[in-house]
N, C-alpha and C positions, 0 to 999 in steps of 0.2 A: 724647682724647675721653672724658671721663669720666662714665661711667652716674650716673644721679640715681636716690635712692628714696624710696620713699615707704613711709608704715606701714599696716600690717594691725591696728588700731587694738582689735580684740576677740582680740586676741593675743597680748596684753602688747607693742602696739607694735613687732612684727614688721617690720622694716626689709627691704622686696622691690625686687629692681631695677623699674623703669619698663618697661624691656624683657627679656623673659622669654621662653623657651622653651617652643613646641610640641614635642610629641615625633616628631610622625610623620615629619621627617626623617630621625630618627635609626632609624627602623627598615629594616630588610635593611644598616647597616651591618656590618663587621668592629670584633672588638675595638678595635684598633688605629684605625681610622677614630672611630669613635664617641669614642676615649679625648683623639684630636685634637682634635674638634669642640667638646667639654665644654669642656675644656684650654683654646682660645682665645678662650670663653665666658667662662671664668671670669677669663683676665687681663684681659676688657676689662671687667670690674665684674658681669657678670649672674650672679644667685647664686639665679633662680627659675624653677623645671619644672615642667612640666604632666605628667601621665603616663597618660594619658586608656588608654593600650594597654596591654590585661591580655598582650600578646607576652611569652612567657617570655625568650626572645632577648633584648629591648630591657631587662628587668629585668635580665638576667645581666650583662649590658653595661656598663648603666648603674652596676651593683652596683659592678664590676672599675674603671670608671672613675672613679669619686667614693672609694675605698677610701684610706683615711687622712686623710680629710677633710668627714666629712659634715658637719661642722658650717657648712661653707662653704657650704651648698647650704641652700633652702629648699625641699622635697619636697612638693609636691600629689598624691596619686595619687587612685584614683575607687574608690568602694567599691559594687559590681554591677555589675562590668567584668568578666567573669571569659573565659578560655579554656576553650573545648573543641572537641576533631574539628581540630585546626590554625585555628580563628580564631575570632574575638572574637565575645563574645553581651553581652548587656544582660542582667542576671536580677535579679528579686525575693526568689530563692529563700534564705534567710536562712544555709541550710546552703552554698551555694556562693556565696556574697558571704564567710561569712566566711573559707571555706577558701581564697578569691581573696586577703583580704587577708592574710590570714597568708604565703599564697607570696611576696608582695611585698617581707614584712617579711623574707623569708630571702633574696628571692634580691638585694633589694637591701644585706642585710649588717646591717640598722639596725635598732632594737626600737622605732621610733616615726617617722611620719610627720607634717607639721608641719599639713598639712590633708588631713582626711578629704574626701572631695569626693561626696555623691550621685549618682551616674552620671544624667544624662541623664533630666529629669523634664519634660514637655513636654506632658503632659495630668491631666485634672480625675480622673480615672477611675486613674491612677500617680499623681499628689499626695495621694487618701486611702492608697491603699495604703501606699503609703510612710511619710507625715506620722500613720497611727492602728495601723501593723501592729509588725512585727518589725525595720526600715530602722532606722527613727530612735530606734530602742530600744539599736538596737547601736551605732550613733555614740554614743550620751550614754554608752554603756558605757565605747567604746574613751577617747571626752576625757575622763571620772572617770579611766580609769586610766592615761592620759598616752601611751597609744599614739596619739591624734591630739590636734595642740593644738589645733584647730580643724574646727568643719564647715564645709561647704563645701557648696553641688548646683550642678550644671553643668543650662542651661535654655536654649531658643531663642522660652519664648513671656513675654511680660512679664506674662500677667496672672495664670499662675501662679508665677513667678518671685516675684511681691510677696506672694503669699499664704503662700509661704517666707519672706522677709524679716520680715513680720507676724505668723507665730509665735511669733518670738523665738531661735527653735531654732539658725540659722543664723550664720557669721559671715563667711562667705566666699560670693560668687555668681562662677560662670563664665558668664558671658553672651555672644551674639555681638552685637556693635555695631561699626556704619561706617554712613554718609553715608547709601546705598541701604535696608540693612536699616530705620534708624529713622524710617524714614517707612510701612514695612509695619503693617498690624492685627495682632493679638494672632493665633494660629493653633496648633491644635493638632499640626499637619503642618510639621515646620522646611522641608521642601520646596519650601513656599510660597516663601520668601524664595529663591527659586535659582531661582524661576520667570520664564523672561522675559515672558511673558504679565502677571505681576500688575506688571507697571510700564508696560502701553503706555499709559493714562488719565493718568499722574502722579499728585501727591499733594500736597497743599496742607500746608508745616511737616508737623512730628518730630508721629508719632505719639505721642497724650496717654499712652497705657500705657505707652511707653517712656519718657517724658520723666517722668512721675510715678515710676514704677519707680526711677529715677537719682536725683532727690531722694530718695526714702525713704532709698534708701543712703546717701546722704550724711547723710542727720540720723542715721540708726539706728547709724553706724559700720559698716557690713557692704562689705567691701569687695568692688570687681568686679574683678575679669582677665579682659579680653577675648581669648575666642576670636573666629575669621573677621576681624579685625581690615584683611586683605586682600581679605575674599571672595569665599575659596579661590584666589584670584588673578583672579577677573574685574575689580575694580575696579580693578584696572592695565593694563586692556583695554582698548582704545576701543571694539572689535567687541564684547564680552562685556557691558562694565558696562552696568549698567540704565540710568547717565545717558546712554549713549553718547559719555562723557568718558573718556579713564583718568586715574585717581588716578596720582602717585607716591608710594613708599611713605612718605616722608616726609609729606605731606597727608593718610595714611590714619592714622598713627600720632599725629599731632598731633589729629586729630579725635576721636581715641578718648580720650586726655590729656585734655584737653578737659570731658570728660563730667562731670555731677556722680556722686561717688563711684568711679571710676576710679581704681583705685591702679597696675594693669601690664598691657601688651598684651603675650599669647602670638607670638611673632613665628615661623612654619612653615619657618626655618629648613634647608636642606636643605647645605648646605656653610660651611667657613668664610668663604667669601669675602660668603656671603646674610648672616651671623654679623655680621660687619664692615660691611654693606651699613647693617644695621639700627641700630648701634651709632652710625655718620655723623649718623646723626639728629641730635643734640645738634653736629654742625659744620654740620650745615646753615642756610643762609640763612633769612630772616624769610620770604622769597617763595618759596622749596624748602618752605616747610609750609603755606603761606599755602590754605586750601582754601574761602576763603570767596568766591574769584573763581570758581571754579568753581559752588557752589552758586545764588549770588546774581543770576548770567546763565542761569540756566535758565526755559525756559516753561513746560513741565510739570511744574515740582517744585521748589514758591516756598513760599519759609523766611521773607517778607518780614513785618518788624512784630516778629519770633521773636530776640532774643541768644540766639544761636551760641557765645559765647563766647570769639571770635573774635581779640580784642586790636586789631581795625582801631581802636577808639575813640581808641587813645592814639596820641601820649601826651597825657594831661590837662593843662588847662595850670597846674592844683593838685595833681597826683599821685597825682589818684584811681586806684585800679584800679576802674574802671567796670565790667568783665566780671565779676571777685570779688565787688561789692556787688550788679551786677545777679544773680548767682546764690545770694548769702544772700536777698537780696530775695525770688527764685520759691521759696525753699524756702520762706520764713513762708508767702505766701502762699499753696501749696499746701498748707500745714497750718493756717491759718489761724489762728497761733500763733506767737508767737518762741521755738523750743527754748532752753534755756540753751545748748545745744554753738554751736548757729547765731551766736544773741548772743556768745560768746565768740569765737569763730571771726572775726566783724564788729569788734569790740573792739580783736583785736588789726592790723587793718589800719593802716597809715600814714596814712593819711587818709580821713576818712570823707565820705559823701555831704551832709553839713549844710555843710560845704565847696565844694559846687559855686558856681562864679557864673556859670552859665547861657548861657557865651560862646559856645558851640554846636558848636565845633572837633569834640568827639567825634560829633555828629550829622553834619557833614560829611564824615567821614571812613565811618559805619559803612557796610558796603551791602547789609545787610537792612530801611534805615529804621527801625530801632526809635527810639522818642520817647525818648531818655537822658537831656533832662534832667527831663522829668516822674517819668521812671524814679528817678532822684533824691530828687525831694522826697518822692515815696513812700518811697525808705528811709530816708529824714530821721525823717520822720514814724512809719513803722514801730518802727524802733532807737531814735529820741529823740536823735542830733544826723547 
C-alpha cells in the first residue's frame, strides 16, 4: 500500500507524505514504544510530523528515535509552544519562544527544522501581535539563516487564517478541516466548532471563509496540513458527529484530499495498528471514501448546486476530469482573474472543458445537482478552449 505525496510548493518542492503524523499519540510513550511506532511509520512511506507539544519527553524520544536519519523525516514543529510547571503554555513572549525553540533543536539532535509553524493564531487582537511585533521578525530570522525552511501558523478561524496567507509571509497553514467543521462561521473561540449546539439549525453548503480561504491556498502555493482531520474522533461517532452519521476514516481522509490546496492530513495516530489503519486508505475501495452519500442525503446540512469535488461525475465519456476543471474554474472565478499557475495547472490536464459534448452522464451521476455542463462552457470560455 504505498503512500502518495505531494509537494510543499514554497519549499523548493518539498515532497510530504499525504498521510502524516499527529504527535499526541506518541506522547506518555516509552523510548522503545515510540522508536516502534516511528519505525513502522516510516516503512509504510510517511516521512511528515507535526510536533505541536513543547513535551520535553516526546522531543527526547522523538530525538532517540529519528537519530541516523533525519533526513528521512520532514519536521514541523511550533514556535510559542513552550513548557513550563510540567505542561504546555501558548506565549508571545519572544524571550521564551526563542528559548522553546532552541530546546527543540537540541533535544531533537538537528540544527534546523523543515517548517517553523506559528503556534496557534485564532484571533484579530494575537494576528497583530504577532504579524507587526517580535513573532514574525524571528521566523524571517530563523528561514534567512536556514534553521527553518519554511513558516508555517497553525489556525482554527479562516478569516484570520487568509489574512496570513495574504501577507505573503507564510508558506505553510495548519488548519482544522472535515465535513462538519466547513460549514461552521469564521469564530474567534475554536470551541465553537466542538459545540453541539452550533449544529442543531444546520447549514446550508461549505462556509464562503472556508471555501475562499482553500482557493487562496491553492493559487498562492501555501500549503495546508490538516489538523482534526477526524474531529478529535466525533466524526466516527454516530452519537457524537454533528451530522448524527459516523464518518469512516477513510471518507474523513478523502474529504480532506479533496480540498483545494491540501497537501497532508495529520492522522492522531495512537498505535501501530491506527498507523496501518490510516495507511489502508489508498487499498480502500471507491465506496470505503465515497463521502458524498453521506453529505448529499442530509436535511439540515445541503451542499446542493456546491462541486464537492467528489469524482461521482466520472467517468466522462471524453476523459474529462470534471472535479479538476471545476476547481480551476472556482479559483478564477473567486479571483476574478486566470493566475498564470491556475492557467498552467488547466493546460496541463488531458483534456480540457472545450471538449465536453454535453451528454449529461456527469450530471446524472453527480448528487449535489451541480449544472456540469454549463460548468463547462464557462471554463471553455474562461481558459479559451
Amino acid at each position: 500500500m504505498p503512500v502518495k505525496y505531494r509537494e510543499i510548493k514554497r519549499c523548493g518542492g518539498l515532497a510530504v507524505s499525504e498521510i502524516a503524523l499527529g504527535c499526541e499519540g506518541f506522547i506518555g510513550r516509552t523510548r522503545e514504544e515510540f522508536k516502534k511506532m516511528l519505525d513502522r511509520a516510516m516503512e509504510l512511506g510517511i516521512n511528515f510530523i507535526d510536533m505541536y507539544t513543547p513535551n520535553p519527553e516526546f522531543r527526547d524520544n522523538l530525538g532517540a528515535a529519528m537519530a541516523g536519519r533525519r533526513d528521512k523525516l520532514v519536521l514541523q514543529g511550533h514556535i510559542c509552544a513552550v513548557w513550563e510547571d510540567g505542561q504546555y503554555l501558548r506565549t508571545r513572549d519572544i524571550k521564551k519562544a526563542k528559548e522553546a525553540f532552541e530546546d527543540q533543536l537540541k533535544r531533537l539532535g538537528t540544527d534546523y527544522l523543515d517548517i517553523g509553524m506559528i503556534h496557534y493564531v485564532d484571533g484579530e487582537r494575537d494576528f497583530q501581535e504577532v504579524f507587526q511585533g517580535e513573532i514574525i521578525r524571528y521566523c524571517k530570522e530563523l528561514k534567512a539563516e536556514g534553521k527553518i525552511r519554511a513558516i508555517g501558523l497553525s489556525s482554527h478561524n479562516p478569516v484570520i487564517a487568509r489574512k496570513a496567507v495574504e501577507s505573503g509571509l507564510i508558506d505553510v497553514l495548519m488548519f482544522s478541516v472535515n465535513a462538519a467543521y466547513d460549514m461552521q462561521p469564521a469564530s474567534e473561540d475554536c470551541n465553537d466548532l466542538f459545540d453541539p449546539a452550533a449544529y442543531q439549525n444546520g447549514f446550508v453548503g461549505m462556509n464562503p471563509d472556508r471555501k475562499a480561504l482553500y482557493e487562496l491556498c491553492d493559487r498562492e502555493n501555501v500549503a495546508i496540513d490538516v489538523m482534526k482531520v477526524f474531529g478529535g474522533g466525533d466524526m466516527l461517532n454516530a452519537e457524537l458527529s454533528p451530522f448524527g452519521v459516523a464518518f469512516n476514516e477513510y471518507q474523513c481522509i478523502e474529504y480532506c484530499l479533496t480540498r483545494p490546496g491540501v497537501v497532508s492530513v495529520m492522522a492522531g495516530c495512537h498505535s501501530e495498528n491506527e498507523i496501518e489503519k490510516a495507511v489502508s486508505y489508498y487499498e480502500a475501495s471507491r465506496e470505503e471514501k465515497d463521502y458524498s452519500m453521506i453529505l448529499s442525503r442530509m436535511d439540515k446540512f445541503q451542499f446542493r448546486g456546491n462541486c464537492m469535488y467528489c469524482g461521482h461525475c466520472a467517468p466522462c465519456s471524453v476523459g474529462i476530469n470534471v472535479a479538476e476543471v471545476n476547481k480551476y474554474l472556482n479559483l478564477c472565478l473567486a479571483q476574478k482573474e486566470v493566475p498564470e499557475t491556475v492557467a498552467d495547472h488547466y493546460r496541463l490536464l488531458a483534456h480540457h472543458a472545450g471538449e465536453c459534448i454535453a451528454c449529461g452522464r456527469c450530471e446524472k451521476n453527480c448528487p449535489f445537482g451541480v449544472e456540469i455542463i454549463q460548468k463547462m462552457k464557462k471554463a471553455a470560455e474562461v481558459f479559451g478552449h
